[in-house]
N, CA and C atoms as an extended XYZ file, in Angstrom:
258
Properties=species:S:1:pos:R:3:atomname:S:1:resname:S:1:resid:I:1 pbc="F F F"
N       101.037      106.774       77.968 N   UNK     1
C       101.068      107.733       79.067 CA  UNK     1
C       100.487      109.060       78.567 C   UNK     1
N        99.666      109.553       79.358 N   UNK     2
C        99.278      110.974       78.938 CA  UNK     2
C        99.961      112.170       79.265 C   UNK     2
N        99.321      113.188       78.647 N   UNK     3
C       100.240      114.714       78.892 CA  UNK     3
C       100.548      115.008       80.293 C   UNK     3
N        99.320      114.630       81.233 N   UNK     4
C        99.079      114.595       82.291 CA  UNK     4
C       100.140      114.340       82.929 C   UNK     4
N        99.863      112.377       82.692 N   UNK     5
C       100.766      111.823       83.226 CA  UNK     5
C       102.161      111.937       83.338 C   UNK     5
N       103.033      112.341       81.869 N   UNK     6
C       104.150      112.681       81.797 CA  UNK     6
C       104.798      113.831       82.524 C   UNK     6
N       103.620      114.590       82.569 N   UNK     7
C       104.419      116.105       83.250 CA  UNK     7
C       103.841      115.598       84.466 C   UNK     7
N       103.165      115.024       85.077 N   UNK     8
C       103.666      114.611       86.833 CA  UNK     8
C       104.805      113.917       86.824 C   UNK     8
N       105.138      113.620       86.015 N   UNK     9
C       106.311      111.998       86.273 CA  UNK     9
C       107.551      113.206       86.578 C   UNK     9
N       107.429      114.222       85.397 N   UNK    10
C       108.855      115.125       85.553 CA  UNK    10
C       108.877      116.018       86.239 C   UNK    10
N       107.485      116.696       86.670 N   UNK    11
C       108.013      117.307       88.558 CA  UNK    11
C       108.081      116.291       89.503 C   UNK    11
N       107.238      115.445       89.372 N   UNK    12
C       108.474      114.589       90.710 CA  UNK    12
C       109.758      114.207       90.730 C   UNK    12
N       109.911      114.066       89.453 N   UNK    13
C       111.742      113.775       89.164 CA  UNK    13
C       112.290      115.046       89.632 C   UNK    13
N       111.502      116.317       89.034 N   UNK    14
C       112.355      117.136       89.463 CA  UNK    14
C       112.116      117.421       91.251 C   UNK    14
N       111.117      117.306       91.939 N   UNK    15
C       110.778      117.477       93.172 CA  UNK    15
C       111.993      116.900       94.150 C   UNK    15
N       112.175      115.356       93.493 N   UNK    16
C       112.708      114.028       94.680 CA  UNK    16
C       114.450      114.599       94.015 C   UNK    16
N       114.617      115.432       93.252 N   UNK    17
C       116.181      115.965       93.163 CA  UNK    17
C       116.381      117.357       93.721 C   UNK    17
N       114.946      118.058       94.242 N   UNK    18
C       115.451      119.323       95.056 CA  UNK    18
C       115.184      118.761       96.056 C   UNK    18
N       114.817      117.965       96.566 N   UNK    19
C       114.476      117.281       98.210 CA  UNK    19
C       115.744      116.894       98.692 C   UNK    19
N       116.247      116.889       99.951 N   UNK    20
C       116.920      116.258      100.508 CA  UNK    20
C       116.688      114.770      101.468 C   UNK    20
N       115.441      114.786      101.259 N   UNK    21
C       114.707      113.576      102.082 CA  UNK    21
C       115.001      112.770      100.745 C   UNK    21
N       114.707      111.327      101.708 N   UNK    22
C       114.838      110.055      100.907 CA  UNK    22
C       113.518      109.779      100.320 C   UNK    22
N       113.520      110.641       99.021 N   UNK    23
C       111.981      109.500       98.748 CA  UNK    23
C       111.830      109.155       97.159 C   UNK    23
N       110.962      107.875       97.024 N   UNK    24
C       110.957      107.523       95.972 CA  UNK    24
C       109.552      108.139       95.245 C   UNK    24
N       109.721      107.793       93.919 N   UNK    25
C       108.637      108.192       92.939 CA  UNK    25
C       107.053      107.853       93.493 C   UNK    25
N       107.002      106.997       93.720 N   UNK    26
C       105.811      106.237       94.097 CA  UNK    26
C       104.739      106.616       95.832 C   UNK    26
N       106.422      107.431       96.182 N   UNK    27
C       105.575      107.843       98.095 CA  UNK    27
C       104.957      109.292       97.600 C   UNK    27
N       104.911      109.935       96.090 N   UNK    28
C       104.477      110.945       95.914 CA  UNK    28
C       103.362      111.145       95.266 C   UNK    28
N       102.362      111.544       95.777 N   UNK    29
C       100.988      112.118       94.877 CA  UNK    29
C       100.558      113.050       94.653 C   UNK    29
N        99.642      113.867       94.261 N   UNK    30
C        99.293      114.853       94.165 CA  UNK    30
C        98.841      115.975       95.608 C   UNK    30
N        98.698      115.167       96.353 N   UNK    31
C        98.301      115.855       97.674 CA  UNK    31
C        99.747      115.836       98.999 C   UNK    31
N       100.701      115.150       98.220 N   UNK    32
C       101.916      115.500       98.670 CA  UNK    32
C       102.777      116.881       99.108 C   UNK    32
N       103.075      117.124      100.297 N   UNK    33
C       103.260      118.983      100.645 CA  UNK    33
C       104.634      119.018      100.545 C   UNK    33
N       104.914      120.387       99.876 N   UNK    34
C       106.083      120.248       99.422 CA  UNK    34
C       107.255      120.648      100.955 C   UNK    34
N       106.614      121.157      101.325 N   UNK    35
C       107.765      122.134      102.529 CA  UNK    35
C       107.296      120.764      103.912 C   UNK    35
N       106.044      120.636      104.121 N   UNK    36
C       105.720      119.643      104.923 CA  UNK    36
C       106.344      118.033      104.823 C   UNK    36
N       106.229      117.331      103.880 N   UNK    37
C       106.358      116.077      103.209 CA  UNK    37
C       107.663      116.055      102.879 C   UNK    37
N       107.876      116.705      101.731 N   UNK    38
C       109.504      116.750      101.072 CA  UNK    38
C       110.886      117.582      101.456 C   UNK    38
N       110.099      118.333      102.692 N   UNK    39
C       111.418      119.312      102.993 CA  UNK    39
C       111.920      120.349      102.758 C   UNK    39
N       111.273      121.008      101.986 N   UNK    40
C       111.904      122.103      100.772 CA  UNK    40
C       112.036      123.168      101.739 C   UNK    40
N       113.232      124.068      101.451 N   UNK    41
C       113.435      124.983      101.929 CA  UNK    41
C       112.978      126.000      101.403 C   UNK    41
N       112.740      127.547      101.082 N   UNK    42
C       112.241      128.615      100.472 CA  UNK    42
C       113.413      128.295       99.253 C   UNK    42
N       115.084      128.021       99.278 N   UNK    43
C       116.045      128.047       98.498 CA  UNK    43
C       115.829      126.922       97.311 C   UNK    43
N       115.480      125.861       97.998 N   UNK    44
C       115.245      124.799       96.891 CA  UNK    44
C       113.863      124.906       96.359 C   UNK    44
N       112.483      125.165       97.395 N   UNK    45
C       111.628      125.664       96.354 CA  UNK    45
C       111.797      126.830       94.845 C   UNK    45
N       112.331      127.329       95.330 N   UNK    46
C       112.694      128.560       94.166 CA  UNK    46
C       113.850      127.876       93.399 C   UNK    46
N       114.607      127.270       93.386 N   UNK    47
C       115.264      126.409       92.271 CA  UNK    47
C       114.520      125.301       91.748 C   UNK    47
N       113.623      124.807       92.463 N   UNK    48
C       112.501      123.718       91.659 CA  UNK    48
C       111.735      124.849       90.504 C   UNK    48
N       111.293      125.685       91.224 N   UNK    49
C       110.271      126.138       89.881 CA  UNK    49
C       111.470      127.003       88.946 C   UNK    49
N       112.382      127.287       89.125 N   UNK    50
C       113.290      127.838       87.943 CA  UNK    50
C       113.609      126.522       86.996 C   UNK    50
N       113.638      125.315       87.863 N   UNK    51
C       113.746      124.186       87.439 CA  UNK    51
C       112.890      123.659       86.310 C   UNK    51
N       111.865      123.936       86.796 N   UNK    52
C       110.237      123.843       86.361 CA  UNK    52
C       110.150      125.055       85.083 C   UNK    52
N       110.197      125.901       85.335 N   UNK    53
C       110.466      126.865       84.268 CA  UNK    53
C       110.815      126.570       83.022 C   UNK    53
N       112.429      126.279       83.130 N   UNK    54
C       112.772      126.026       82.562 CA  UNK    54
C       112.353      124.201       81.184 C   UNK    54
N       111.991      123.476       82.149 N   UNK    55
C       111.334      122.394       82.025 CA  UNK    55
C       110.222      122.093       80.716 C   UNK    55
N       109.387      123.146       81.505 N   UNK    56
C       107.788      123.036       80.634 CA  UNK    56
C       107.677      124.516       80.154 C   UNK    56
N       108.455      125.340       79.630 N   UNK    57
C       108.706      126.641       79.071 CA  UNK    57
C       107.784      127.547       79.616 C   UNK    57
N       107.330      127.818       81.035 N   UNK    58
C       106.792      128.625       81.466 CA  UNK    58
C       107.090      129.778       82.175 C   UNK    58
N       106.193      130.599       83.420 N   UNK    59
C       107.058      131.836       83.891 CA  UNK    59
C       106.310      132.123       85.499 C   UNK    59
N       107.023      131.219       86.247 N   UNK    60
C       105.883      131.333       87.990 CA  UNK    60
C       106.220      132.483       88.572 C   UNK    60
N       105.523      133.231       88.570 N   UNK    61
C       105.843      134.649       89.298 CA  UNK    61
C       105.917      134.501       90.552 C   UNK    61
N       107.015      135.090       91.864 N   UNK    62
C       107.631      135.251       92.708 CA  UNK    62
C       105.936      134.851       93.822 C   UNK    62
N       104.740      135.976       93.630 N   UNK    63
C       103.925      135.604       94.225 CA  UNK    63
C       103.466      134.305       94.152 C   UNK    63
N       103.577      133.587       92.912 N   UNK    64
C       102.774      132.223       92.833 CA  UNK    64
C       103.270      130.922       93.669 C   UNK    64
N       104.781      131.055       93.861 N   UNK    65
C       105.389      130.204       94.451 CA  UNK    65
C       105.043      130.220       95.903 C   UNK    65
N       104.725      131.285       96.389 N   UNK    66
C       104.332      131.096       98.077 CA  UNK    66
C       103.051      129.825       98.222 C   UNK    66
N       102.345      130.182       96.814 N   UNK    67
C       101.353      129.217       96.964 CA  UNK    67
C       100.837      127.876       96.479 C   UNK    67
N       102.223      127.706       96.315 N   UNK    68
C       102.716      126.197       95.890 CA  UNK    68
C       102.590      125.356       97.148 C   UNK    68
N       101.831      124.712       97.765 N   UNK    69
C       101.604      123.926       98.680 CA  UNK    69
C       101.874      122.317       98.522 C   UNK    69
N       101.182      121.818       97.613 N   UNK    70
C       101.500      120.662       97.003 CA  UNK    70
C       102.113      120.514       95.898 C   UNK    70
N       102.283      119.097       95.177 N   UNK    71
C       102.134      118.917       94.101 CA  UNK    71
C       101.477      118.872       93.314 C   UNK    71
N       100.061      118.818       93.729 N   UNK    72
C        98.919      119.114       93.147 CA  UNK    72
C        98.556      120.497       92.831 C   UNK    72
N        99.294      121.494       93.008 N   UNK    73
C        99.518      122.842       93.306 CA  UNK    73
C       100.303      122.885       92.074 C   UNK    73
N       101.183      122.343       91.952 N   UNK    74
C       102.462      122.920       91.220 CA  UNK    74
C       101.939      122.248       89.469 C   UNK    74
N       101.665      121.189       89.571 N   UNK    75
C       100.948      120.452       87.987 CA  UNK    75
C        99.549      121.668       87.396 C   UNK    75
N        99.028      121.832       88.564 N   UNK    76
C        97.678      122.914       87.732 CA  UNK    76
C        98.666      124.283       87.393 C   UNK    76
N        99.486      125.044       88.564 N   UNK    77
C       100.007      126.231       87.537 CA  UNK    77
C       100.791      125.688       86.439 C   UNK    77
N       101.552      124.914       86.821 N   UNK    78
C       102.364      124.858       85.682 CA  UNK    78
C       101.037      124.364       83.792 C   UNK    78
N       100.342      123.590       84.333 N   UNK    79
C        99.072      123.533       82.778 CA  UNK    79
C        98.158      124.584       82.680 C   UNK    79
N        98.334      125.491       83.374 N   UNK    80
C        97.338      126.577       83.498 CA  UNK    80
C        98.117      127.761       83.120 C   UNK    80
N        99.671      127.744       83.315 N   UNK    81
C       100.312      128.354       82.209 CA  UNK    81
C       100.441      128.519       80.976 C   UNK    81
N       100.997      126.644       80.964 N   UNK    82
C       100.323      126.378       79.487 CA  UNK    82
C        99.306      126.958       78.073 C   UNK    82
N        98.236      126.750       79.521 N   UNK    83
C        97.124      126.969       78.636 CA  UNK    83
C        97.285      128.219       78.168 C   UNK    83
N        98.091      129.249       79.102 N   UNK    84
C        97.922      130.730       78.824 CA  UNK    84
C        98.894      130.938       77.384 C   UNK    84
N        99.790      129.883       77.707 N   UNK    85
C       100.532      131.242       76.342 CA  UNK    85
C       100.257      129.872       74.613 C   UNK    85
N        99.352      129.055       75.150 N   UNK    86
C        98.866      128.338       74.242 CA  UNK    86
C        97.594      128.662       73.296 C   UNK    86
């Protein structure tokens, strides 16, 4: 499994545990919307990425989260953090 791969596997784990919808690993891809698709409220978005934060040792600033749309959204900041303090 790649770096890639692993850190999608663990925001969706963490995604499908701030969701209140029923969904499994597999109904999620990268073009999956988080507030549309999964439900998220402004409350559980902002505990996913503290979630996330905490997770992959990064730091999503208050503005960045508005523009968390997907999951495909949330894997590039979160490696594009990365990259920053790497």
């Amino acid at each position: 499994m790649s770096d890639t791969d692993s850190m999608r596997a663990k925001v969706i784990e963490h995604l499908i545990a701030a969701s209140d919808e029923d969904v499994k690993p597999e109904d999620v891809s990268d073009s999956t919307r988080l507030r549309d698709d999964l439900d998220l409220s402004s409350l559980q978005a902002v505990t996913l990425v503290m979630d996330l934060e905490d997770e992959f040792g990064v730091v999503i600033e208050d503005e960045e989260i508005e523009a968390l749309a997907t999951v495909g959204d949330v894997l590039a900041t979160i490696q594009a953090k990365q990259g920053e303090a790497g």
